[in-house]
C-alpha positions as CSV (number, residue, x, y, z in Angstrom):
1,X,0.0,0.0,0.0
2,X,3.0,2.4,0.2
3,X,3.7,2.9,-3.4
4,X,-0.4,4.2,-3.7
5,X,0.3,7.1,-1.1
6,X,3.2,9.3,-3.1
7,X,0.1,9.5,-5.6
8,X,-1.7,11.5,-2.5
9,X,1.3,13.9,-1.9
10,X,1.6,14.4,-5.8
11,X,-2.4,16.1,-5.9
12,X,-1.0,18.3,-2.9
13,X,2.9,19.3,-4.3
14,X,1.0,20.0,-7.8
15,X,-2.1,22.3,-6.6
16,X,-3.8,19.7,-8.8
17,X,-5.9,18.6,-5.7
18,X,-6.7,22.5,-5.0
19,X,-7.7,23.6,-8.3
20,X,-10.4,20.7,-8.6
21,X,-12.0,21.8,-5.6
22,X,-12.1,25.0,-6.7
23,X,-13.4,24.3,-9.6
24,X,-16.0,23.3,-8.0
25,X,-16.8,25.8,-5.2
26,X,-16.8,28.3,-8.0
27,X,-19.4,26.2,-9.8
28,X,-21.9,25.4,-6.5
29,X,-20.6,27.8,-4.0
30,X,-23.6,30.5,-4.0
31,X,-25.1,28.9,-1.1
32,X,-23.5,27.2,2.0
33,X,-25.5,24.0,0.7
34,X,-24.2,24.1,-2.7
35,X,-21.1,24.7,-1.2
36,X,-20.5,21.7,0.7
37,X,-21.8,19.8,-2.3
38,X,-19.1,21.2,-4.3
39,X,-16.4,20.3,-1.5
40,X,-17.7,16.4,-1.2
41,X,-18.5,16.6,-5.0
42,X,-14.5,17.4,-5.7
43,X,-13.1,14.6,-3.5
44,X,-15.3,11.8,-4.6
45,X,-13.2,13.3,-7.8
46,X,-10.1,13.2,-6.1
47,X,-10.6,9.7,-4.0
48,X,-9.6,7.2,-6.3
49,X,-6.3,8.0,-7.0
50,X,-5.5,9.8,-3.5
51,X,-5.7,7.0,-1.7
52,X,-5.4,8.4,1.9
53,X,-8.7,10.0,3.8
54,X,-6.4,11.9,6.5
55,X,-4.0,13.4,3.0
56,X,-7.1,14.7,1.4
57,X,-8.2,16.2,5.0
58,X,-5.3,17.8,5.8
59,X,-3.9,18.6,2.7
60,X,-6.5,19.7,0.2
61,X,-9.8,20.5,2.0
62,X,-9.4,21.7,5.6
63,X,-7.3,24.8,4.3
64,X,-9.8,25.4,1.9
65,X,-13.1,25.1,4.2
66,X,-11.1,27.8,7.0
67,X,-10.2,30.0,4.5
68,X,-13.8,30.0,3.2
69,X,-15.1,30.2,6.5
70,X,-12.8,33.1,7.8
71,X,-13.7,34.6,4.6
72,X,-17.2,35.0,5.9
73,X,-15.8,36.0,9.4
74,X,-17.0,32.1,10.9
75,X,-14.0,31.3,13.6
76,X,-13.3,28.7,15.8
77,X,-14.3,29.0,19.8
78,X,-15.2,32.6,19.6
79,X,-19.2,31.9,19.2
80,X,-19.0,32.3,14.8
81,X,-17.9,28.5,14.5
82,X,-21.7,27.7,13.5
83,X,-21.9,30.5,11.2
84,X,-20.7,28.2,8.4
85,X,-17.3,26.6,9.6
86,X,-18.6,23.9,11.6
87,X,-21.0,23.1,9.2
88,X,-18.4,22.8,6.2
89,X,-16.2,20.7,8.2
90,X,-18.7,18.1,9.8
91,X,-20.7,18.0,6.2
92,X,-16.8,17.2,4.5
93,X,-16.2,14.6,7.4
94,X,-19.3,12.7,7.4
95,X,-19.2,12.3,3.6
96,X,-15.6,11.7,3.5
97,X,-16.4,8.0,4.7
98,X,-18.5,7.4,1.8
99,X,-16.2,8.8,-0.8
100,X,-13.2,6.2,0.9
101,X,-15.7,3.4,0.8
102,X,-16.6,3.9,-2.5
103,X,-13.4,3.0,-4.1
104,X,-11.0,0.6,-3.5
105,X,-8.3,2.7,-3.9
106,X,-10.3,5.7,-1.5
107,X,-8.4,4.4,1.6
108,X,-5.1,2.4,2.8
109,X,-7.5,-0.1,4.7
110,X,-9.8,-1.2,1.8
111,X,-6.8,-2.9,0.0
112,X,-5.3,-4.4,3.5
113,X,-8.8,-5.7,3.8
114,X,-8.6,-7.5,0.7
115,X,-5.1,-9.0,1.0
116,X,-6.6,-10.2,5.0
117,X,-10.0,-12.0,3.3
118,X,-7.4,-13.7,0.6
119,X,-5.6,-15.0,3.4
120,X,-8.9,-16.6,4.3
121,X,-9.2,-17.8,1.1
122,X,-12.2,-15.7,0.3
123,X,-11.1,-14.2,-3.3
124,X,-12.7,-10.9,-4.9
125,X,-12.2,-11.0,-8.7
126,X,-11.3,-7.9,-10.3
127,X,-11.0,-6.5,-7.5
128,X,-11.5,-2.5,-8.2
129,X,-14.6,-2.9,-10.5
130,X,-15.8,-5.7,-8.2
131,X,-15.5,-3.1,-5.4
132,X,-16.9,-0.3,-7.1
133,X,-20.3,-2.0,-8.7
134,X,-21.3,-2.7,-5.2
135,X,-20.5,-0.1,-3.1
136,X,-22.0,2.3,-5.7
137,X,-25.4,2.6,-5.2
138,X,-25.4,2.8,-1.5
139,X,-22.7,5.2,-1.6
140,X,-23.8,7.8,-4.3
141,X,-27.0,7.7,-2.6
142,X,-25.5,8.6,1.2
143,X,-22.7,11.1,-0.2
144,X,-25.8,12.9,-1.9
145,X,-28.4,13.0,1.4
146,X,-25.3,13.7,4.0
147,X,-24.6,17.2,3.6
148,X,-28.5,17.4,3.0
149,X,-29.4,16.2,6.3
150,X,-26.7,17.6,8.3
151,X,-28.0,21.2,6.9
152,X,-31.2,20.1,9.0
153,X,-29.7,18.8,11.8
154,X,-26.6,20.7,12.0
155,X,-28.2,23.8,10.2
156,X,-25.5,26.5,9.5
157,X,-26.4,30.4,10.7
158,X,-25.6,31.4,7.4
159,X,-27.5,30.2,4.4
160,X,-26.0,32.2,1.4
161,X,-22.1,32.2,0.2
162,X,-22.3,35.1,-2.9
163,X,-18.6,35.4,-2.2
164,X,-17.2,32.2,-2.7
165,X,-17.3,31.6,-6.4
166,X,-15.6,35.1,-6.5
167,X,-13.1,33.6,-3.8
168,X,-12.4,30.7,-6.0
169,X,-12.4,32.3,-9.2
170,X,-9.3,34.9,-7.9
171,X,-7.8,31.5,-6.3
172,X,-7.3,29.9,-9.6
173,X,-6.6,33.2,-11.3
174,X,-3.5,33.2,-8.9
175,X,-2.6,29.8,-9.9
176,X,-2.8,30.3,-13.8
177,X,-3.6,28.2,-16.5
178,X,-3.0,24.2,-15.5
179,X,0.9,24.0,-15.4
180,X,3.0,21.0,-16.9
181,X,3.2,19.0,-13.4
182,X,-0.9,19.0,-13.3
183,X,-1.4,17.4,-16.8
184,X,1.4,14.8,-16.2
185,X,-0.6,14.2,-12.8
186,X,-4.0,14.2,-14.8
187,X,-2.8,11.7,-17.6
188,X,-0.6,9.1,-14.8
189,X,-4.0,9.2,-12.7
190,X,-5.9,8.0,-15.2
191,X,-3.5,5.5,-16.9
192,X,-3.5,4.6,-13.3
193,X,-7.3,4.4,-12.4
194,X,-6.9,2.1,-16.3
195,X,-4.6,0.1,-15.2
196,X,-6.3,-0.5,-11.6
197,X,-9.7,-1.5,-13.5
198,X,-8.3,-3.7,-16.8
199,X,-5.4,-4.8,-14.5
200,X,-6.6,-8.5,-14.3
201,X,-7.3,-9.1,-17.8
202,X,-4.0,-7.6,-18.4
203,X,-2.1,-9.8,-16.2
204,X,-1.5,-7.0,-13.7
205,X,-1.6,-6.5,-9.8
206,X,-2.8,-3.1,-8.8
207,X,0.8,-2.9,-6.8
208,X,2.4,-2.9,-10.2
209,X,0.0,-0.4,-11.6
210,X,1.0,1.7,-8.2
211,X,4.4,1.4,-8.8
212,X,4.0,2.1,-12.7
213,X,2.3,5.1,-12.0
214,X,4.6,6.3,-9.5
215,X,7.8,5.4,-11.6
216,X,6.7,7.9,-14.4
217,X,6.0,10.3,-11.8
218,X,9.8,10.2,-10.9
219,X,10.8,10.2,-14.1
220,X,9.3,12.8,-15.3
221,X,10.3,15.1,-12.5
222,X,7.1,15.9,-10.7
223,X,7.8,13.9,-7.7
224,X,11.5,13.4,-6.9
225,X,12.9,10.4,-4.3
226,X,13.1,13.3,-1.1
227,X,9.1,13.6,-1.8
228,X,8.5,9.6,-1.6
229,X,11.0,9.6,1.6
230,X,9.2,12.6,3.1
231,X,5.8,10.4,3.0
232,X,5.9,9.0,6.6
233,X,2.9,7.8,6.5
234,X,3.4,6.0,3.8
235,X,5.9,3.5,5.0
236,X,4.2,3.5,8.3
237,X,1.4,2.1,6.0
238,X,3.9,-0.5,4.5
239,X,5.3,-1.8,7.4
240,X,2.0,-2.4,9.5
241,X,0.5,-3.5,6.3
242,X,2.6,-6.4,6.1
243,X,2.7,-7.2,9.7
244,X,-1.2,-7.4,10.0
245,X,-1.4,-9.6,6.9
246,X,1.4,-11.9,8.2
247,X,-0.1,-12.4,11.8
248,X,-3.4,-13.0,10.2
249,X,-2.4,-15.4,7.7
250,X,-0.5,-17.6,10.8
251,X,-3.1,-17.3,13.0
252,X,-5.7,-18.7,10.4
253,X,-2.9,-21.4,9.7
254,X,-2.8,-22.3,13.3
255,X,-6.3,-22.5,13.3
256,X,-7.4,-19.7,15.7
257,X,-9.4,-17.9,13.5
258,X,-11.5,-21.1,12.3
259,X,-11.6,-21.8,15.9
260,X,-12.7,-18.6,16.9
261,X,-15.3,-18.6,14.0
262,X,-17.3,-21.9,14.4
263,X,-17.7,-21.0,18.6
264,X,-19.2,-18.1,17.5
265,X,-21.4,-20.1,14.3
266,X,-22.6,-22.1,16.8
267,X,-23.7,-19.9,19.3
268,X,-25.2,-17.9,16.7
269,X,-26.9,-21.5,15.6
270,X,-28.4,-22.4,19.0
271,X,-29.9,-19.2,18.8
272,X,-32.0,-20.2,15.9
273,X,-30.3,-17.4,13.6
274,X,-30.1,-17.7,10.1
275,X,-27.1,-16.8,7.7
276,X,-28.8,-13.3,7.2
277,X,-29.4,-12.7,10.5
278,X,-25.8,-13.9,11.6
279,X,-24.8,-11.3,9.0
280,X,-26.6,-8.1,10.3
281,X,-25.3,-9.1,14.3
282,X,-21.9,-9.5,13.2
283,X,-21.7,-6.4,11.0
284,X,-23.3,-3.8,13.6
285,X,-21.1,-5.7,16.3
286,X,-17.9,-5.0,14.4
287,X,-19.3,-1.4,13.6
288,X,-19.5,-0.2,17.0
289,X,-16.6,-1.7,18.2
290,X,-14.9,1.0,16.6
291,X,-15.8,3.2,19.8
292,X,-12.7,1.1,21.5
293,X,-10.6,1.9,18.2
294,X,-8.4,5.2,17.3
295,X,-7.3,3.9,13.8
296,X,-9.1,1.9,10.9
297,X,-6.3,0.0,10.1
298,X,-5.5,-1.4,13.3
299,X,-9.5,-2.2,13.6
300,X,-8.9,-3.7,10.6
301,X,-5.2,-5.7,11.6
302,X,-7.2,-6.6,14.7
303,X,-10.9,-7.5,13.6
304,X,-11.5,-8.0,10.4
305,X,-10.4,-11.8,9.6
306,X,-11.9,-12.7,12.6
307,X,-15.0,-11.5,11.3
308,X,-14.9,-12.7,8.2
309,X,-14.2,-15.8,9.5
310,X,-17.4,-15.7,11.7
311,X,-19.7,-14.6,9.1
312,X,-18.2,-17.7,6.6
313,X,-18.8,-20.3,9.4
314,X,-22.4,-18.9,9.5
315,X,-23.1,-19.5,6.3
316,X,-22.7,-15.5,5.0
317,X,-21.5,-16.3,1.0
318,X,-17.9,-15.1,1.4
319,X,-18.0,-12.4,-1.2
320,X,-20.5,-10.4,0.4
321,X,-19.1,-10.4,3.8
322,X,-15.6,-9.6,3.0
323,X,-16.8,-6.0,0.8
324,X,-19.3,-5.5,3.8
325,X,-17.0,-5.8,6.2
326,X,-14.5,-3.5,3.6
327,X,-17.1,-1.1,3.2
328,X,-18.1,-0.7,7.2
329,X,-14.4,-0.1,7.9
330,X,-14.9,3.1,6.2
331,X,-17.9,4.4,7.4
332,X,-17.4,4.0,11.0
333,X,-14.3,6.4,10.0
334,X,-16.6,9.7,11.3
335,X,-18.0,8.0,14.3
336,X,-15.7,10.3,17.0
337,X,-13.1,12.9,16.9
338,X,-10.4,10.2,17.7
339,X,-11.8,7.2,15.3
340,X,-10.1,8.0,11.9
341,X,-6.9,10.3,10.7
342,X,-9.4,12.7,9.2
343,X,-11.6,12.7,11.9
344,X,-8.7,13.9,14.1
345,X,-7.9,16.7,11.5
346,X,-11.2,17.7,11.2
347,X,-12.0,18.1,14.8
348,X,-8.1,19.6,15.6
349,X,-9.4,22.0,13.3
350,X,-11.6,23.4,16.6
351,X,-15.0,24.8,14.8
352,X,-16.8,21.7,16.0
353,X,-17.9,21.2,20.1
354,X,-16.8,18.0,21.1
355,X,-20.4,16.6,22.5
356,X,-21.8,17.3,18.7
357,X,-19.1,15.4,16.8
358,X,-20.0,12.6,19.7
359,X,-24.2,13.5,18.4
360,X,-23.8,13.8,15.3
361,X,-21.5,10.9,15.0
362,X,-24.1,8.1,16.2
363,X,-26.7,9.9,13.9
364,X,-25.0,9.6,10.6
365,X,-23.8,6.5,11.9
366,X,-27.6,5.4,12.3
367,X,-28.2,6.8,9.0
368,X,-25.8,5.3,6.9
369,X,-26.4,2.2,8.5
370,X,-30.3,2.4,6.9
371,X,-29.1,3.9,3.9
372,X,-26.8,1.1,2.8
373,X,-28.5,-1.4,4.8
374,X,-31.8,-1.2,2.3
375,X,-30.1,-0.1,-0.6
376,X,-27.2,-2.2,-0.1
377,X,-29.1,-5.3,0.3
378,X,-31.2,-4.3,-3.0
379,X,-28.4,-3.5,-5.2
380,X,-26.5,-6.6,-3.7
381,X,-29.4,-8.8,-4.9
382,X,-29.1,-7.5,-8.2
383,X,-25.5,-8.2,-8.6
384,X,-26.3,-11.8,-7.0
385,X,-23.7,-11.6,-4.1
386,X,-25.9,-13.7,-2.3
């Protein structure tokens, strides 16, 4: 997963990232609704081939929401927060977790959850379309009602924005016509995204796609080797990645996931549950054990092929459990200020009051729980995952 995050710091070194949102706040930023679609609307954009939540949170958007806000004199902890600050920041966290769970390559944990349910022996073909036919419906249709329903529950004080398309039209008249580095980003992201999607027919793992994608970016000078050193996070990624698969693959070799699983199949079974039942308990149980969790990943490292395991010995078809499971790991991600790297850069940002991220976290958690629990299921059907 190390050689997708460089593509992250690439959107941020370029202004690429930047100008895309701007685009868009120029094109839906007349009202403070319009303006938080154009903000969620320009990272579902972005997503794919920025693979990292917390990069596109602190790098990209944050700066962008307080200098909009301060622009319409909305501060942190001096009684303006709510005047549109806390608004923009809770609507861009909230739907954040639906942009990462909509792609496979949104979010460092999706792909470690796919190499954990291989060690399981529960295969996703083609992985990225795979990922992306199912998760789309539910998605699209929470990433459009979120910053809908937070403007009624979370209502901002002030309803028009008249300045910010004029704020983001002198923004990208200070940046200039799209420079060199942007185009050569633009063209490797989507020989990228190309390779990502065709990959298997080609013969291709999506690590070698990464790494081709990040190789021209060297070459052609818009990243350089200090830039790929630089990205901490990055190899932190790397390292844990390959830690969590290894102690996952030796514990289900040593049989204490299976043995784990079937106690829990049976319990499940004397209880007179069915597969589908066994599959909503185990899904909202590994959901709201994120409240004990300050990282997705190590939810993930810790939980997730114990899980998987769980729901197979119940009788869950494999397939749909593993992108469940995939897809929850995202949206828990806005639960608390502490539960996710962008949740922590959102709330560090200090427009938002502690006990309402805790509110309005169980609320869209509720919500997007309905949402892709009924349209999921629908749209799952269709696709015959089970």
């Amino acid at each position: 997963m190390g050689f997708y995050m460089p593509h992250a710091r690439c959107f941020v070194k370029t202004g690429l990232g930047d100008r895309i949102a701007m685009l868009f706040v120029r094109w839906l930023g007349k009202s403070t609704l319009g303006l938080s679609y154009g903000l969620v609307l320009s990272e579902a954009v972005i997503s794919p081939a920025m693979p990292s939540t917390t990069a596109r949170a602190g790098g990209i958007f944050l700066p962008i929401i307080k200098s909009l806000a301060v622009g319409a004199d909305s501060r942190p902890k001096d009684g303006s927060a709510r005047k549109i600050g806390a608004y923009l920041i809770q609507s861009q966290n909230q739907s954040a977790s639906n942009s990462s769970a909509l792609f496979l390559t949104a979010a460092a944990q999706n792909m470690l959850c796919v190499k954990l349910a291989d060690s399981i022996g529960v295969k996703i073909p083609n992985r990225w379309v795979t990922w992306l036919k199912a998760s789309s419906i539910p998605a699209l249709i929470s990433l459009s009602a979120t910053p809908f329903i937070l403007y009624k529950i979370f209502p901002p004080e002030m309803k028009a924005t008249p300045d910010a398309p004029a704020m983001a039209k002198r923004k990208l008249e200070q940046m200039g016509p799209v420079k060199r580095d942007e185009w050569l980003m633009v063209g490797t992201m989507l020989l990228t995204v190309a390779l990502w999607i065709s990959g298997e027919a080609l013969g291709m793992t999506s690590v070698i796609a990464a790494m081709l994608g990040l190789s021209i970016l060297l070459l052609l000078g818009v990243l350089d080797w200090e830039d790929c050193l630089s990205e901490m996070q990055a190899w932190d990624t790397l390292a844990w990645f390959g830690v969590l698969v290894g102690m996952a693959t030796q514990l289900t070799a040593l049989g204490v996931v299976p043995w784990m699983s079937k106690c829990v199949a049976k319990l499940l079974k004397s209880l007179s549950v069915n597969w589908f039942g066994a599959f909503c308990i185990l899904q909202t149980a590994y959901f709201f054990i994120h409240y004990l969790f300050a990282s997705q990943t190590a939810h993930v490292g810790a939980l997730y092929s114990a899980f998987l395991g769980m729901h197979v010995a119940s009788q869950v078809p494999g397939l749909l459990a593993a992108l469940a499971l995939g897809y929850n790991t995202n949206l828990f991600g806005a639960l608390t200020h502490y539960s996710s790297g962008q949740a922590a850069v959102y709330y560090g940002a200090g427009y938002v009051e502690l006990h309402d991220v805790f509110k309005l976290g169980i609320a869209m958690a509720l919500i997007n729980i309905v949402i892709w629990g009924l349209t999921g299921a629908a749209w799952w059907k269709v696709l015959g995952l089970y």
